[in-house]
Residue, then its C-alpha position, 0 to 999 in steps of 0.5 A: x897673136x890671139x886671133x886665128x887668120x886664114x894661113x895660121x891658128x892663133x898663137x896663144x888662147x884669150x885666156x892665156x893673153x888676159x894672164x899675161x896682161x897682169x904680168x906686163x902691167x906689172x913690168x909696165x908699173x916697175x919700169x916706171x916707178x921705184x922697187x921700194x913702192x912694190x907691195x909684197x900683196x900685189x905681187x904674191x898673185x903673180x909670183x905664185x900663179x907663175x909656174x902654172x902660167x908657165x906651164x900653159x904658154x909652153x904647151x900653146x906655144x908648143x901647140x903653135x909650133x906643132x901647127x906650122x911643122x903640119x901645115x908645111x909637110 
């Protein structure tokens, strides 16, 4: 997703993938372990930052999207 090939543009910027690496370690912890281990510290990083990561996915993605409609006309 994140590297560029000869028929398309990547999917999503390094920057954005190394964000959303801390959610999926967070699914990745919850899925195996138990709610009750989960520290309101660790997660507050994630909660807040949410939106803003959000928002840049929407944009790349959109981005993306955008790519593929040009290079079809």
């Amino acid at each position: 997703m994140i590297r560029e090939t000869a028929n398309r543009s990547s999917v999503i910027s390094v920057e954005l993938a190394q964000k959303l690496t801390d959610y999926l370690g967070f699914r990745h912890f919850y899925r195996h372990s138990y709610s009750f281990f989960l520290e309101w510290g660790e997660l507050e990083k994630l909660v807040t930052a949410l939106p803003e990561v959000w928002d840049q996915a929407k944009r790349e993605l959109s981005a993306f999207l955008d790519s593929l409609k040009q290079g079809s006309d």
